[in-house]
VOPAGU-2260 file (C-alpha; in pm, 1 decimal, decimal comma):
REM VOPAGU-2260
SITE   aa  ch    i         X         Y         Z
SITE  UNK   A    0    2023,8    -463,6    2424,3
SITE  UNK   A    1    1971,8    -257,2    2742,3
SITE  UNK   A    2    2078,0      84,7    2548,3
SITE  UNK   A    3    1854,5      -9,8    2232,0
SITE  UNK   A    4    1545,7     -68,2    2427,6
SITE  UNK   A    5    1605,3     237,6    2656,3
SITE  UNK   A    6    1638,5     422,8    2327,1
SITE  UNK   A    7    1319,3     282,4    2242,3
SITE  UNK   A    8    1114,8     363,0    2536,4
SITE  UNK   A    9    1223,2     775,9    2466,5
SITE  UNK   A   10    1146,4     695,3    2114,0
SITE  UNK   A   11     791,3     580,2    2226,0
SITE  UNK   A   12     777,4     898,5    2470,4
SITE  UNK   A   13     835,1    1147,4    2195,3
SITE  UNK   A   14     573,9     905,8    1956,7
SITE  UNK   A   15     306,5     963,3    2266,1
SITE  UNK   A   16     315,5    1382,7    2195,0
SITE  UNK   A   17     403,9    1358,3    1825,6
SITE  UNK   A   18      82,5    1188,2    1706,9
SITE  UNK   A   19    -129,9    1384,8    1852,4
SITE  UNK   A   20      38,8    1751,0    1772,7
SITE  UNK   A   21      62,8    1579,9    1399,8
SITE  UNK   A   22    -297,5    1523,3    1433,4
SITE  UNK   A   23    -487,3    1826,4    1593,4
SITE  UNK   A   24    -240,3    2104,9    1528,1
SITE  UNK   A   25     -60,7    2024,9    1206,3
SITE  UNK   A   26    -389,1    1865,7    1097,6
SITE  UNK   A   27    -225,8    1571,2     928,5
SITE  UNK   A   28    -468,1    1284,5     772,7
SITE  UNK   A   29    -487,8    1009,4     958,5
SITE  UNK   A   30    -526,2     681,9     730,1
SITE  UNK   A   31    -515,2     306,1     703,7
SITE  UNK   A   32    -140,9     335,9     636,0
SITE  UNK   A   33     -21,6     461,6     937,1
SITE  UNK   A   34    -102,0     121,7    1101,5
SITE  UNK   A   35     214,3      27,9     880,2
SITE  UNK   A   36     432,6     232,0    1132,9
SITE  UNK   A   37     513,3      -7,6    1404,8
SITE  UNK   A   38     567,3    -378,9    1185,8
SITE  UNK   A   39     829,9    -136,4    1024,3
SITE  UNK   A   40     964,1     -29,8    1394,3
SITE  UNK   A   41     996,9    -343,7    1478,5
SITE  UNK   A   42    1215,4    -472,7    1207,8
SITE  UNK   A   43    1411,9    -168,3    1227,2
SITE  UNK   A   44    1435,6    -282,4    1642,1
SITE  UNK   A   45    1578,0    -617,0    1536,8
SITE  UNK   A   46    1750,0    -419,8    1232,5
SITE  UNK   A   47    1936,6    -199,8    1516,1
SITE  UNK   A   48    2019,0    -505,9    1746,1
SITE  UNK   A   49    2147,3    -720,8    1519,7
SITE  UNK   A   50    2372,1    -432,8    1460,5
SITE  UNK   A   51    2478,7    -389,0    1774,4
SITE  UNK   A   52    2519,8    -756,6    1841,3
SITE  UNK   A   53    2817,8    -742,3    1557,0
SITE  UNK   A   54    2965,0    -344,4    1669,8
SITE  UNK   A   55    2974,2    -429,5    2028,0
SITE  UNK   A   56    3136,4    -812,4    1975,8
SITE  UNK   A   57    3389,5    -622,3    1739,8
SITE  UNK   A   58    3482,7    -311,3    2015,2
SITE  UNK   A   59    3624,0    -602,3    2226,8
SITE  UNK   A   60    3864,4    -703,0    2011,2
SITE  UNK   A   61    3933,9    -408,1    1782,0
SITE  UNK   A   62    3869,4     -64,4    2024,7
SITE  UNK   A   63    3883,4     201,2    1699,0
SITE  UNK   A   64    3539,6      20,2    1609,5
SITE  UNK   A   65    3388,9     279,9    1839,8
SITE  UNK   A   66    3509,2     571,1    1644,9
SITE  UNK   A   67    3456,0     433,5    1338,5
SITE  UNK   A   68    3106,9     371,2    1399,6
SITE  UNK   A   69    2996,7     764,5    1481,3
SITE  UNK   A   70    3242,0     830,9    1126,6
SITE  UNK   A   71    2967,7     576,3     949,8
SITE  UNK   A   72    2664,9     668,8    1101,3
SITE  UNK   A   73    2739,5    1035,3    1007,7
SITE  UNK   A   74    2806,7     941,1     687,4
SITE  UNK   A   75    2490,3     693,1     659,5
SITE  UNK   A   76    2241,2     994,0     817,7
SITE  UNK   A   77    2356,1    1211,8     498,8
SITE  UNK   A   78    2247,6     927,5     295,7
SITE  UNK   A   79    1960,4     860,8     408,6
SITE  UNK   A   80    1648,4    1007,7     253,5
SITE  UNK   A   81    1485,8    1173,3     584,7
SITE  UNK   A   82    1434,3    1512,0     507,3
SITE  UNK   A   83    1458,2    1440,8      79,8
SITE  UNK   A   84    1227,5    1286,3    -110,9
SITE  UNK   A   85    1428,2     973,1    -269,3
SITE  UNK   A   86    1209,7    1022,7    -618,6
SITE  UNK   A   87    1377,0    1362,0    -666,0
SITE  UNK   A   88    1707,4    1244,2    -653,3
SITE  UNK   A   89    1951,7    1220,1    -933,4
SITE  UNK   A   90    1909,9     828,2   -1029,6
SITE  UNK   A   91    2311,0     810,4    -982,3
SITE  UNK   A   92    2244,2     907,6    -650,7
SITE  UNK   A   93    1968,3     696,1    -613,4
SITE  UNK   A   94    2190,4     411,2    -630,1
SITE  UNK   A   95    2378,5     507,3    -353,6
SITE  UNK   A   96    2042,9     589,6    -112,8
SITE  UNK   A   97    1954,2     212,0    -218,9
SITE  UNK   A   98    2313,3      60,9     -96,5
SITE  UNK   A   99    2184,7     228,1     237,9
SITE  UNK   A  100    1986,6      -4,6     492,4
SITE  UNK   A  101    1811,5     259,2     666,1
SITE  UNK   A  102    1719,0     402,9     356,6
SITE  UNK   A  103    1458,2     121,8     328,7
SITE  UNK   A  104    1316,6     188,1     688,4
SITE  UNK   A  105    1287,1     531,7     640,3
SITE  UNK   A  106    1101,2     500,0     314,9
SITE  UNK   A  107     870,1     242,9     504,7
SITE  UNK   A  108     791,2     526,0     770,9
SITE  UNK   A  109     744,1     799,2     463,0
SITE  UNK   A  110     522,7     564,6     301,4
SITE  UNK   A  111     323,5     486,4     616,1
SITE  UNK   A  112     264,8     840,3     797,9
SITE  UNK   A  113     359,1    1120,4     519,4
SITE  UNK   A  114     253,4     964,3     192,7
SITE  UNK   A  115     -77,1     781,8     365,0
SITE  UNK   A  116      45,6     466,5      98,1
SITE  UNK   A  117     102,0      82,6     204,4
SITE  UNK   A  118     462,7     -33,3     103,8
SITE  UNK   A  119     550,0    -221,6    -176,4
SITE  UNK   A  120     601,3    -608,7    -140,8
SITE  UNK   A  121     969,9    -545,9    -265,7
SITE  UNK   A  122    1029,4    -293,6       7,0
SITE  UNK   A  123     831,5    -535,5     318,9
SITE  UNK   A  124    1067,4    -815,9     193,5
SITE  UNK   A  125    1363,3    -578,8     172,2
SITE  UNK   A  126    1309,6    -461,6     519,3
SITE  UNK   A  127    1228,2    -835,1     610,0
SITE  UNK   A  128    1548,5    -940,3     512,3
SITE  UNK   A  129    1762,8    -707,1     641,3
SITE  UNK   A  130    1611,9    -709,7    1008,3
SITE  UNK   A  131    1692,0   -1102,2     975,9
SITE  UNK   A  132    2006,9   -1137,0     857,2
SITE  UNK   A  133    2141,5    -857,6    1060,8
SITE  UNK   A  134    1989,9    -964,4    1395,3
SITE  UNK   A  135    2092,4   -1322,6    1287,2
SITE  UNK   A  136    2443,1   -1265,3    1186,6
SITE  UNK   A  137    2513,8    -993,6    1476,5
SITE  UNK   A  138    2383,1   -1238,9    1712,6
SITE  UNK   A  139    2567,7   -1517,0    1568,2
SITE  UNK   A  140    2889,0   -1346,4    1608,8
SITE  UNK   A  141    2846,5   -1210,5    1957,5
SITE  UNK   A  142    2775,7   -1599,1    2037,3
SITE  UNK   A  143    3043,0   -1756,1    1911,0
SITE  UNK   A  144    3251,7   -1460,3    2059,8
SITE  UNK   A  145    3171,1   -1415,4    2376,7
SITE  UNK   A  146    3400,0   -1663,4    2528,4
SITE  UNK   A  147    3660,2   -1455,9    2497,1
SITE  UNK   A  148    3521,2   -1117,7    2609,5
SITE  UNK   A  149    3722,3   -1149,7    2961,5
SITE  UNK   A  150    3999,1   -1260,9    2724,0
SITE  UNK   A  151    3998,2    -942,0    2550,1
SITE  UNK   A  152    3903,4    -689,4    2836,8
């Protein structure tokens, strides 16, 4: 939790001079939408520490989790639509940017600050969901492992 909310706090640093630079000297429109930016940061908070509620319980016991995890999130940055606009992908491709979680925060961020739009119900209850069952399940599983951490250690 400690490394996800320090991550936060220089994500909210870099937020503090990239709002207004976005504002006065890239002259980006400021709308309605953009209060949409920080319900969508915090699912993708509980999103992130559910996730690291289930990577850190399974480093105990299984140590190649670690590298694994910087192979996937790679692999998961590639396919996710950050610096590609989703719509002008191939819809075979499409698919596969849709089997990606943080496809569907990213989108929400798009939607809020870039395309000045409010997000779709389908895409507030897909983000919904996934911040819930992943801080739900990740916490689940470092609870009822924990007990043996010093086993494992």
């Amino acid at each position: 939790m400690a490394t996800v909310l320090f991550n936060l706090a220089q994500f909210l640093f870099a937020m503090v001079v990239f709002f207004p630079m976005a504002w006065l000297f890239f002259k980006v429109p400021v709308g309605w939408s953009w209060i949409n930016f920080l319900p969508v940061l915090a699912l993708q908070i509980l999103f992130t520490l559910g996730l690291c509620f289930f990577i850190s319980a399974a480093t105990v016991f299984y140590r190649d989790v670690r590298h694994f995890t910087e192979i996937f999130l790679m692999l998961f940055f590639w396919l996710t639509p950050i610096i590609y606009d989703v719509q002008s992908a191939p819809a075979t491709l499409k698919k596969v940017l849709y089997m990606n979680p943080f496809s569907y925060f990213i989108l929400g961020y798009q939607d809020a600050l870039y395309r000045n739009t409010f997000s779709s119900l389908e895409q507030w209850l897909a983000i919904t969901s996934l911040a819930i069952v992943s801080v739900a399940a990740g916490y689940t599983l470092f609870m009822v492992c924990k007990a043996r951490f010093a086993e494992e250690a």
